[in-house]
C-alpha positions as CSV (number, residue, x, y, z in Angstrom):
1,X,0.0,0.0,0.0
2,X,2.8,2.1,1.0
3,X,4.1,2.2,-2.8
4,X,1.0,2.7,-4.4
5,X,0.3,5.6,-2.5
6,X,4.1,7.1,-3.8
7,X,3.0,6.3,-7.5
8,X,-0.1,8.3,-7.3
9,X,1.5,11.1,-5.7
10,X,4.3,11.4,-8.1
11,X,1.5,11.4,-11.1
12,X,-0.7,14.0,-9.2
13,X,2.4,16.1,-9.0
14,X,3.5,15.5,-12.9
15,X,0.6,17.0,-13.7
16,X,0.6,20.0,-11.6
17,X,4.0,20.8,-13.1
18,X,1.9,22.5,-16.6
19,X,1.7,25.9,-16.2
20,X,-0.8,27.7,-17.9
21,X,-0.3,30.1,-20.8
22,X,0.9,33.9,-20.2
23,X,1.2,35.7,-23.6
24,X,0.4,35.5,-27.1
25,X,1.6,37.5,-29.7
26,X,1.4,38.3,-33.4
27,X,4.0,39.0,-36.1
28,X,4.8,38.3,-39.7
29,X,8.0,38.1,-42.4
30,X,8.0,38.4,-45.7
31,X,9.0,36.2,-48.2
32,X,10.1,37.8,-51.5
33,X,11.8,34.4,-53.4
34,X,9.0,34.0,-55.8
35,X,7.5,35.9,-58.6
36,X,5.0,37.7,-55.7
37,X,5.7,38.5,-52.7
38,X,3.9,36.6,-50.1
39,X,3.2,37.9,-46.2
40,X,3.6,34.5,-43.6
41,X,2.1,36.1,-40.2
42,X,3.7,34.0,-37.0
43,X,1.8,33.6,-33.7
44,X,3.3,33.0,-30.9
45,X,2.7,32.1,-27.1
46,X,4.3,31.7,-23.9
47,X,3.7,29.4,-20.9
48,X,2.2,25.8,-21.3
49,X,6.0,24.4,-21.5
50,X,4.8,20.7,-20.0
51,X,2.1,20.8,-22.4
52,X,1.7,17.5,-24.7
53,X,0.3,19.4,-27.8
54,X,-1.3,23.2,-28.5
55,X,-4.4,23.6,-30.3
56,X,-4.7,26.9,-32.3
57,X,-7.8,28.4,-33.2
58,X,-8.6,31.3,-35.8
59,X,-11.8,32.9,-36.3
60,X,-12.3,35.9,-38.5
61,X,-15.1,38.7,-38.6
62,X,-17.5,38.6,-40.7
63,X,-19.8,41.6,-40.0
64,X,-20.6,42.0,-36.8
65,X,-19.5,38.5,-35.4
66,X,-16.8,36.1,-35.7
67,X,-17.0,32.6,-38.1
68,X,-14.5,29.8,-37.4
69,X,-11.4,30.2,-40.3
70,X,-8.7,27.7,-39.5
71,X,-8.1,25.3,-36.8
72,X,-4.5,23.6,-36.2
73,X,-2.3,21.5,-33.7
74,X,1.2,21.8,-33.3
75,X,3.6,20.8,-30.8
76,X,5.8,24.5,-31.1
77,X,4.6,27.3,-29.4
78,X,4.1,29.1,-32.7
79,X,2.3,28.7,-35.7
80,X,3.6,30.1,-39.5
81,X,-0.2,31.3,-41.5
82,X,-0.5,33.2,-44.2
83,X,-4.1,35.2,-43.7
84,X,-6.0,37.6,-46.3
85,X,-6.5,41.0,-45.5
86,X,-9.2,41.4,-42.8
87,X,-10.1,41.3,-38.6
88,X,-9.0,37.7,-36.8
89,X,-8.7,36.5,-33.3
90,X,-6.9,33.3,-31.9
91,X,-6.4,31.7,-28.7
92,X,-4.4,28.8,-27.9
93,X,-6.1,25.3,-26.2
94,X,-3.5,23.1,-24.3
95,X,-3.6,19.2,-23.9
96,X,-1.6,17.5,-20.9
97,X,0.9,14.8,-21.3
98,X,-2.5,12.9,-20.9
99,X,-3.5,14.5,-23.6
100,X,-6.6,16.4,-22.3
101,X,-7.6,19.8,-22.6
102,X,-7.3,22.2,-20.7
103,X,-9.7,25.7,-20.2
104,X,-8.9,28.0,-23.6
105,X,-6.9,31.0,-23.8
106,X,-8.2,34.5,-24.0
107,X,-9.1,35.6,-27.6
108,X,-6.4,37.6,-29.1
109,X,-7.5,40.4,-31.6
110,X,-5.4,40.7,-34.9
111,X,-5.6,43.1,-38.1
112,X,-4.2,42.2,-41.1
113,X,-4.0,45.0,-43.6
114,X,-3.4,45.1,-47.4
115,X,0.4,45.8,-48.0
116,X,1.0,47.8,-51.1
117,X,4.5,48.4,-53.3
118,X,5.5,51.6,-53.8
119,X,5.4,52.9,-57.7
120,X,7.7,56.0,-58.4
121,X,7.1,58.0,-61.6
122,X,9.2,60.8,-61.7
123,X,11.3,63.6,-59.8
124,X,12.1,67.1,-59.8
125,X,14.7,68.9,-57.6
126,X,14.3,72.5,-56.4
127,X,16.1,74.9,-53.9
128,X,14.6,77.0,-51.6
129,X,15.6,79.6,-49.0
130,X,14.6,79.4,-45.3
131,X,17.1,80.9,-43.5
132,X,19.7,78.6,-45.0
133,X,19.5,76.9,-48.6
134,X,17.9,74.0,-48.8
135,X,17.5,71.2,-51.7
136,X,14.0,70.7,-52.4
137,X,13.0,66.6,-54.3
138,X,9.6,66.5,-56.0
139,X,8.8,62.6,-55.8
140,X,5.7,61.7,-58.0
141,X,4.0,58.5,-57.7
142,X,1.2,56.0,-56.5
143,X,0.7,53.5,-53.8
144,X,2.7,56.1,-50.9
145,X,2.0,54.9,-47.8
146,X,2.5,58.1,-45.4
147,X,4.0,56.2,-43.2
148,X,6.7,54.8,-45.4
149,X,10.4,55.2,-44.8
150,X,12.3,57.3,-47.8
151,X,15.6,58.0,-47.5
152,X,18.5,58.3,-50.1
153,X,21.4,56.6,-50.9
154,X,24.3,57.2,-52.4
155,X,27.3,56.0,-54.1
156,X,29.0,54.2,-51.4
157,X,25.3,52.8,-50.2
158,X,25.4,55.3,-46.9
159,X,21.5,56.4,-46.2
160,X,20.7,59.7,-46.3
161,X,17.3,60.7,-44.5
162,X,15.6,64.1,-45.4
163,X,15.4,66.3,-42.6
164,X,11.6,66.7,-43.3
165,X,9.1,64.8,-45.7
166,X,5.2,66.5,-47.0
167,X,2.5,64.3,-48.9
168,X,0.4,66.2,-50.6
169,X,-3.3,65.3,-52.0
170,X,-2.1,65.1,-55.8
171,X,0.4,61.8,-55.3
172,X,3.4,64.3,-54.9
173,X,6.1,63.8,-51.9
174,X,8.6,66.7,-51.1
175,X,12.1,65.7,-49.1
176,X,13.7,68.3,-48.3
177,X,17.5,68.4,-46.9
178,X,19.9,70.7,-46.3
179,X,22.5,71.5,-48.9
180,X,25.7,70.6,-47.1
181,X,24.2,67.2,-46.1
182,X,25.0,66.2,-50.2
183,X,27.2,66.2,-52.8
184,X,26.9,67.1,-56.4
185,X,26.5,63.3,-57.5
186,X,23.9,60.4,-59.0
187,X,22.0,59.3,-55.5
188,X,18.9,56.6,-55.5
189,X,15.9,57.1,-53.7
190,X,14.2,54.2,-51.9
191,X,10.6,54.1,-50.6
192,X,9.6,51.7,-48.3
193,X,5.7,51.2,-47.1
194,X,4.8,49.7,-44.2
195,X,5.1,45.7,-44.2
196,X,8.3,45.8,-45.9
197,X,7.4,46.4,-49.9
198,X,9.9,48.7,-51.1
199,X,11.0,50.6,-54.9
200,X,13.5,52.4,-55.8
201,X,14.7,54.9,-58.4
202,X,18.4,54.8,-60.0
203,X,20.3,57.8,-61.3
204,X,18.6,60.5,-60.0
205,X,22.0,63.5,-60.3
206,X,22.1,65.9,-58.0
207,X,23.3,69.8,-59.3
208,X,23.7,72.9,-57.0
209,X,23.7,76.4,-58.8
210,X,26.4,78.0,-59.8
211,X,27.6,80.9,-57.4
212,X,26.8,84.2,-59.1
213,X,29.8,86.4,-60.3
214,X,30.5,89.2,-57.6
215,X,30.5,92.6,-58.8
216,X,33.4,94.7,-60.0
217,X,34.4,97.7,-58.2
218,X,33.7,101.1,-59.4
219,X,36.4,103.7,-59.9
220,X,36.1,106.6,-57.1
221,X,35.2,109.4,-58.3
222,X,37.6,112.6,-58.5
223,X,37.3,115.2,-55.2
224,X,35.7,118.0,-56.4
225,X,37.0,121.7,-55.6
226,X,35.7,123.5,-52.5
227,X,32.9,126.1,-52.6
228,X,33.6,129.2,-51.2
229,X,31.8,129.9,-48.1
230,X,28.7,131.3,-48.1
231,X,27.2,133.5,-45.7
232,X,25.4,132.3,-43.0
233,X,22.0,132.4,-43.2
234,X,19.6,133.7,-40.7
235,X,18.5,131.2,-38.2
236,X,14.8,129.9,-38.8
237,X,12.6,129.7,-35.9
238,X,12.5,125.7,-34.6
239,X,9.4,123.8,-35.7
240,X,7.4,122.0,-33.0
241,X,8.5,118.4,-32.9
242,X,6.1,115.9,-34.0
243,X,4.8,112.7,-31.7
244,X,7.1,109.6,-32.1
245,X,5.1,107.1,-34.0
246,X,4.9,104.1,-32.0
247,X,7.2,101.4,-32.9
248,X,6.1,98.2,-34.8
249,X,6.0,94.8,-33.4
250,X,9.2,92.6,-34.7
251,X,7.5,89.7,-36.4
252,X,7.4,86.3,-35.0
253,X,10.6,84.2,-36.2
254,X,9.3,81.0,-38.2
255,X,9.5,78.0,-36.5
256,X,12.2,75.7,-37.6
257,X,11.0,72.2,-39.1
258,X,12.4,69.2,-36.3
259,X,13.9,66.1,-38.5
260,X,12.4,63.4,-38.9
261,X,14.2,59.7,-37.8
262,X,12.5,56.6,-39.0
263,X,14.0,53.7,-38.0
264,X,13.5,50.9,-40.1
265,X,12.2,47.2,-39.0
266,X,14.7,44.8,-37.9
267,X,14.2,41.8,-40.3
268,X,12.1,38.6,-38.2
269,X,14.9,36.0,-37.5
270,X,14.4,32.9,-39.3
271,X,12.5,29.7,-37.6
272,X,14.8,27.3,-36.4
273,X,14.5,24.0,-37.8
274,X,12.6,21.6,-35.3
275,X,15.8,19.6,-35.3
276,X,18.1,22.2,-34.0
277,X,14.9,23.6,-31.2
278,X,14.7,19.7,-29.8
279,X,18.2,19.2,-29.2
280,X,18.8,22.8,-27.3
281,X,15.5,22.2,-25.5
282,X,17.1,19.1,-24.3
283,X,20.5,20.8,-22.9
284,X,21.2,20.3,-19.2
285,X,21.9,23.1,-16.6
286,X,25.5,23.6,-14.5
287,X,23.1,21.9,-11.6
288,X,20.7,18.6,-11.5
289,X,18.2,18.0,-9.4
290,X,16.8,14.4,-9.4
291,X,13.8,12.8,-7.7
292,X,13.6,9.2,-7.9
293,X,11.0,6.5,-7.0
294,X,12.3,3.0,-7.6
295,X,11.3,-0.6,-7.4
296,X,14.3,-3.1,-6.1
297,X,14.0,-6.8,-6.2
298,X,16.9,-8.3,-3.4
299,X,19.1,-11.6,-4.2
300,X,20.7,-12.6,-0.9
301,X,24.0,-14.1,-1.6
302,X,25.5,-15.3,1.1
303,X,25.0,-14.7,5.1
304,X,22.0,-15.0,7.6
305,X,20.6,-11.9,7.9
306,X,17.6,-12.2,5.7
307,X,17.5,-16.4,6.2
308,X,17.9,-19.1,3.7
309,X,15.9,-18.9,0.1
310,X,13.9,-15.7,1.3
311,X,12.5,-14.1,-1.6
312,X,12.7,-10.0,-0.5
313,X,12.1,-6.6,-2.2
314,X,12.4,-2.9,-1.3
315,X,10.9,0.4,-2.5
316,X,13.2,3.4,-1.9
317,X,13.3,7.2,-2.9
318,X,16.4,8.7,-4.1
319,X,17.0,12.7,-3.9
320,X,20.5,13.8,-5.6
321,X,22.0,17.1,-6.4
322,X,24.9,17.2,-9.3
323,X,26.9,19.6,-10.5
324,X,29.0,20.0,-13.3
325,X,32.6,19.5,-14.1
326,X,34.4,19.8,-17.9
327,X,33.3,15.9,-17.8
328,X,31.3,14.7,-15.5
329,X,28.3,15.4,-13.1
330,X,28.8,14.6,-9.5
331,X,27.6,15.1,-6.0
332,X,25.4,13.8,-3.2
333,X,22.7,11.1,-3.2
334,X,20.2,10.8,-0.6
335,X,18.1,7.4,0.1
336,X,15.4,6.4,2.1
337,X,14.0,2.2,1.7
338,X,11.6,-0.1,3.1
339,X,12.4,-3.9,2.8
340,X,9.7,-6.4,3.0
341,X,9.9,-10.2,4.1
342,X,7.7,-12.3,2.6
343,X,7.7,-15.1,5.1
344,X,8.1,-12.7,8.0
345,X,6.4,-9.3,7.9
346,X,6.9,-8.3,10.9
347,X,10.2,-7.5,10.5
348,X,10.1,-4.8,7.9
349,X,13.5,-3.2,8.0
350,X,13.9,0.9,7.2
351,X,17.2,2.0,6.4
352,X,18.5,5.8,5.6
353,X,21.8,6.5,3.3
354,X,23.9,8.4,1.7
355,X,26.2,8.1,-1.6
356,X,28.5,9.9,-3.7
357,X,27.3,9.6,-7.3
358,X,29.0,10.4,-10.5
359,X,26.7,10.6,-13.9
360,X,28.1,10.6,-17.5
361,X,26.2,12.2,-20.3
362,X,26.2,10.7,-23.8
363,X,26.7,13.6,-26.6
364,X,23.4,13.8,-27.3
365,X,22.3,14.0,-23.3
366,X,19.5,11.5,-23.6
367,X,21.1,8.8,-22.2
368,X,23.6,8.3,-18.7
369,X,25.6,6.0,-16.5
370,X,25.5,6.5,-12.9
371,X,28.1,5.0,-10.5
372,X,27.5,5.3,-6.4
373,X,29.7,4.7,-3.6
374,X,28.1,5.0,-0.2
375,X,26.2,3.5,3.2
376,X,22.8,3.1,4.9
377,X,22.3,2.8,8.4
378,X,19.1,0.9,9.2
379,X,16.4,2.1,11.6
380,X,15.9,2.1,14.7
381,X,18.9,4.1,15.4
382,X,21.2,2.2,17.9
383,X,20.7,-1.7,16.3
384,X,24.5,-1.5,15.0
385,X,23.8,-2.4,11.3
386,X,25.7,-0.4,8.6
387,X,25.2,-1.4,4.8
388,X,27.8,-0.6,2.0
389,X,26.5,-0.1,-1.3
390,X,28.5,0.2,-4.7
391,X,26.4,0.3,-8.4
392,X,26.2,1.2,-11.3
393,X,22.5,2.2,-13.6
394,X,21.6,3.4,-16.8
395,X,19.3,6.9,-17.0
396,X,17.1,7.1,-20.2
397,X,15.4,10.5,-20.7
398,X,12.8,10.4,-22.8
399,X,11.7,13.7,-21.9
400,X,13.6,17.0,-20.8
401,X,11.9,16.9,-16.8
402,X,11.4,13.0,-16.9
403,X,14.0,10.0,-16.7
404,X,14.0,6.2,-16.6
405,X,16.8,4.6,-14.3
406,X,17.4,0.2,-14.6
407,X,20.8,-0.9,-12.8
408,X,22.4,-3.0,-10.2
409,X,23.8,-2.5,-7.2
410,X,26.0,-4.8,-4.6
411,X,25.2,-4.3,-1.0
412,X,27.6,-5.8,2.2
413,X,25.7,-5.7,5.4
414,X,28.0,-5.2,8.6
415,X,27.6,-5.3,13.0
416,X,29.3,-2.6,13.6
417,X,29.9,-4.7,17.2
418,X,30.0,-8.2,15.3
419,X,32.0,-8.5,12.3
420,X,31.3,-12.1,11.9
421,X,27.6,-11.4,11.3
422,X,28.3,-9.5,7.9
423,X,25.8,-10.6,5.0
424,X,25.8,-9.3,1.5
425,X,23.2,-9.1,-1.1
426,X,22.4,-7.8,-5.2
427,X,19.7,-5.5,-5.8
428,X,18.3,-4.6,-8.9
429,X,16.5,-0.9,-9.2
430,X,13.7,-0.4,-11.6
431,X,11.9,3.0,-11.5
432,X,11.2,6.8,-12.6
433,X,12.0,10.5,-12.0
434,X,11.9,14.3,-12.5
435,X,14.9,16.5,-13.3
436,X,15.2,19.7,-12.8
């Protein structure tokens, strides 16, 4: 009774290990190999790492409710789609490792709007005067998105933003830039809507005006002769001075135009082939938790201390943190086992122990070897009886939290006060675990 109450424990708490989901999330890439380009939208979700499988749901809106659009089940915590224009929603369903479902996700609202390529016709430059000279580019074309990134570039591909940018009603953008951000030169300019569609146009040559000539100096004139002087005339009575007029307001000064920085979208990194995400989901941590629950047949082999031809069996829980080394994993074990007696019940033994335990990884990390070295002491304290153990197992993990163990392991038991009553026996483990 004692180990079927262990079992369901350990599957109770299995199953309380799924957390539930946290965050979804929506994204896209585009994909411009083909003769079209084509939009892939990703979502994404976090949480629900113990799950056996996710269920995705999409609904889109179709007036003034939702109708059921795509349905899928995947095993990543993403899903790649490629949706028409229009309003969605998702949410995610998970399924245990007993595969059963668990309570839905809440609906996550998603847009996805038409995505457009720019189409340039033509462009003019101009110069204007604003304090300072500035260059003045016409662009004339359709499908603008006032939201798109333009910038130029020139020779040596360096981008050149314009310190402001105006759409106008009749398809025409102006860029304007200050003239000693270029160089008289042949510069492209690149439009580049939201979602990624972009076009460009080559060969557009840049010209500043030439400096008008300055003007020659003219030849001073000769000094004239001095007039005799005059007589002085009598003095005329002073006129009444007239009212100040009132001084005029200095106009306002113009407000000077703040540049505009547009950052441009960081490209979506490229999906990892399933492959590559199984083996790094699988890599261990610098330390290893293990919790064990194992099943031990016992082969007397030679001795008294269990009688002649008793058939005996133990059920034990092991406990054992590792920690790396450039080769190895090693550190304490901790045991705890009940032996049973089939011809003699009452006296069910309890022992308590201790053993240093080294565990090699294969490359891959899916399968081990374990070798222990160490001693129980069997309860009540006081009786005098200390065990020696030395094995060896093999750890299979199927799973990145769950392991399989099968090995052997030779036990010598001692009277501390009477050496001649030494006994020694082989037991062979058989059971399950979590890793963290």
């Amino acid at each position: 009774m004692a180990i079927k109450s262990l079992r369901l424990t350990f599957v109770l708490f299995l199953i309380g290990l799924s957390p539930f989901l946290e965050a979804q999330s929506a994204g896209y890439f585009l994909d411009l190999s083909g003769d079209e380009p084509r939009f892939t939208q990703r979502l994404t979700w976090s949480g629900g790492e113990y799950a056996l499988r996710y269920e995705v749901i999409i609904e889109r809106r179709q007036g003034t409710g939702f109708q059921n659009h795509l349905r899928e089940f995947t095993t990543a915590r993403f899903i790649n789609v490629s949706l028409p224009p229009g309003q969605y929603r998702f949410r995610i369903i998970t399924y245990d490792i007993l595969d059963r479902p668990g309570e839905p996700s809440a609906w996550v609202p998603i847009e996805i709007r038409l995505a457009l390529r720019p189409d340039l016709h033509e462009m003019t430059q101009g110069f204007i005067l604003n304090g300072e000279l500035s260059i003045v580019l016409n662009i004339d074309g359709n499908n603008i998105d006032r939201e798109a990134v333009i910038f130029l570039r020139d020779s040596a591909s360096v981008l050149i933003e314009p310190d402001k940018i105006e759409f106008h009603d009749d398809n025409i953008v102006q860029l304007y830039l200050g003239i000693n951000r270029l160089t008289e030169g042949e510069y492209d300019i690149v439009v580049r809507n939201p979602g990624g569609l972009e076009s460009s146009m080559r060969g557009i040559s840049i010209v500043f005006p030439e400096p008008e000539p300055e003007p020659e100096p003219e030849p001073e004139p000769e000094p004239e002769p001095e007039p005799e002087p005059e007589p002085e005339p009598e003095p005329e009575p002073e006129p009444e001075p007239e009212p100040e007029p009132e001084p005029e307001p200095e106009p306002e000064p113009e407000p000077i135009p703040e540049p505009v920085v547009r950052q441009e979208p960081e490209p979506e990194p490229e999906p990892q082939p399933r492959a590559e995400r199984t083996r790094r989901s699988r890599t261990l941590n610098p330390v290893i938790v293990n919790i064990g629950v194992l099943w031990t047949p016992v082969l007397p082999i030679y001795g008294d201390a269990f009688g002649d031809g008793m058939s005996i069996y133990s059920a034990s829980t092991n406990l054992s943190v590792l920690f790396s080394t450039p080769s190895i994993y090693i550190g304490p074990e901790f045991t705890a086992s009940v032996y049973s007696f089939n011809e003699f019940l009452e006296f069910d033994m309890i022992t308590i122990g201790a053993n240093l335990l080294l565990q090699k990884w294969l490359p891959k990390q899916i399968v081990a070897f374990n070798f222990r070295l160490g001693a129980d002491y069997v309860l009540p304290f006081g009786n005098d009886k200390l065990n020696i153990n030395l094995g060896t197992s093999v750890v299979f993990r199927p799973l990145r939290n769950f392991f399989i163990e099968a090995g052997i392991i030779y036990t010598n038991y001692n009277n501390i006060t009477y050496s001649e009553t030494s006994s020694a026996n082989l037991r062979f483990p058989v059971g399950f675990g979590l890793m963290f």
